[in-house]
Residue, then its C-alpha position, 0 to 999 in steps of 0.5 A: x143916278x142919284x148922289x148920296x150926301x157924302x165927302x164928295x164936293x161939288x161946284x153947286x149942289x143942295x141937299x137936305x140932311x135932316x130938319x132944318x140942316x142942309x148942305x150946300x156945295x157953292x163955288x168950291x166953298x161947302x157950307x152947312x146950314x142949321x146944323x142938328x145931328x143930336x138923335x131922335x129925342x124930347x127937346x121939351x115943348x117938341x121933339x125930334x123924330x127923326x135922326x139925321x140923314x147923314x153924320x158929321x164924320x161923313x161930310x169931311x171938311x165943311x167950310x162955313x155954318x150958316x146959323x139962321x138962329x142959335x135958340x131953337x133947338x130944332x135949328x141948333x141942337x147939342x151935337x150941332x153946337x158941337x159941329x158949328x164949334x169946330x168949324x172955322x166959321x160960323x155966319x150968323x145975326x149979331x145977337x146969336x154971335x154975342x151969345x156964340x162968341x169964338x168963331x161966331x161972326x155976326x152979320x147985320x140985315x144986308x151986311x156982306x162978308x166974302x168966304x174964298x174957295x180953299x180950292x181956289x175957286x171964286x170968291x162967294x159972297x155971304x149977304x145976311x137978310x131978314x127974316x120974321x120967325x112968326x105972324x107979322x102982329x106978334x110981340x116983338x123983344x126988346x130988340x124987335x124982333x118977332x119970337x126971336x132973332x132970325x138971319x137969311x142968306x144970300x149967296x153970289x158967286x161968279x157964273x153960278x145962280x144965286x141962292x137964297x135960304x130963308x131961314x125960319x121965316x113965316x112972312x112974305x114982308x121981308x121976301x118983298x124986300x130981299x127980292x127988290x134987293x136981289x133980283x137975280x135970285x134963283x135958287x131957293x133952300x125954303x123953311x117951310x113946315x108950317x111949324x107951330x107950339x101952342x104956347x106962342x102966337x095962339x099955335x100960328x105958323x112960326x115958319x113958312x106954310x107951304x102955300x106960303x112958300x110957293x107965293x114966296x116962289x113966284x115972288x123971287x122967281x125962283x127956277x128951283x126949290x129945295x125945301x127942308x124944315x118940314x121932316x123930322x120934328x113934331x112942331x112941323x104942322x106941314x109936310x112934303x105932301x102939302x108942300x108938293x100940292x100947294x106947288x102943284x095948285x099954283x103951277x110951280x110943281x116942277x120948281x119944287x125938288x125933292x128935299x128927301x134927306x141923305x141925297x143931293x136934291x139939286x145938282x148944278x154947274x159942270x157936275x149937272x150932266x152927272x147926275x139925276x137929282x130927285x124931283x118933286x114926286x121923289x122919283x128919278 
């Protein structure tokens, strides 16, 4: 059967709640990445149009946000502001916890931090590593950074597979390097969705489009493939039929999980034999 995206934990499971949001049960540790739960609305140079798939008040305690970037609306909307707010933990790059402050901590390209299981799992291991939130000639700030500061994330633990979620990255550049670094990556959570505004970079992808995504796969090697950040918001030039075909067209069709919003698209560890997570045609 298929799982809904509940209050029921488990020792690994991925699913997508909307957009860039997904959750992630790792090693007794439940994480939420990206969080938006504002409804669907006009965010000014795009727009949301999709509501999420499941509310806060429905996933119970949640351990750790994991914030790729806090000045994007479609990462980072209103109520997800208020959901990251009262968590006991936010990971992010050191310029978003500057802006955050509170329980905002920032982590530096590589940096690690160690979050224990409250369950009493083993201890999972947070790495921080780059990401490129536009074309590889775009104008830089002044702190470097192409659009604005992105962080990507490692997670290790003990006996499960390492995850790697990328982001808003649009680049293969810092995956070459993530993937020297971490070769045992395994798991992938892509942003992909070819997301593009006019204004910035002449309309080219800001994320990952999806034949990008796939060449990420082969890159890392990667055995499974959730993607999210394609559904829900107008700025997403790609969707999961393109995602779908450009996974096929390179062989890796059956790599690439459903990301359907609501329901756990890759389940894991003891639980695995529970469950049938979605595939990559969506059926089960």
């Amino acid at each position: 059967m298929v799982a809904a995206i509940n209050a029921d934990r488990h020792e690994f499971a991925i699913g997508v709640i909307g957009g860039a949001t997904t959750v992630i049960d790792y090693g007794g540790v439940r994480f939420v990445s990206d969080p938006t739960f504002d409804p669907p609305g006009s965010f000014g140079p795009y727009s949301k149009v999709e509501g999420p798939a499941v509310q806060p008040d429905q996933l119970g305690a949640v351990d750790v946000v994991l914030l790729s970037h806090d000045l994007h609306m479609d990462n980072f909307d209103y109520a997800g502001r208020d959901f990251a707010a009262a968590a006991a933990l936010v990971l992010t790059g050191g310029q978003a916890a500057g802006r955050l402050g509170g329980n905002a901590h920032g982590l530096a390209p590589y940096e690690s931090t160690v979050v224990q299981s409250t369950t009493g799992g083993a201890a999972v291991t947070v790495f921080a590593v780059p990401a490129q939130h536009g074309p590889s000639d775009g104008e830089r700030d002044e702190h470097g950074n192409i659009n604005t500061e992105v962080t990507g994330f490692v997670l290790r633990s003990p006996e499960l597979p390492t995850v790697y979620l990328s982001g808003d990255n649009a680049s293969l550049a810092p995956v070459i390097e993530i993937g020297t670094r971490f070769p045992d990556i395994s798991v992938g959570v892509l942003h992909i969705g070819a997301a593009r505004v006019p204004a910035k970079f002449s309309g080219r992808p800001l994320t990952l489009t999806s034949d990008r995504a796939s060449d990420v796969a082969v890159m890392l090697g990667l055995s499974v493939v959730i993607p999210a950040h394609c559904q829900g918001w107008s700025l997403y030039s790609e969707g999961p039929e393109n995602i779908r075909k450009s996974f096929a067209d390179a062989g890796i069709g059956h790599c690439l999980r459903s990301g359907e919003p609501g329901i756990w698209s890759y389940i894991g560890g003891p639980d695995a034999d529970r469950y049938t997570p979605t595939d990559a045609r969506g059926s089960v």
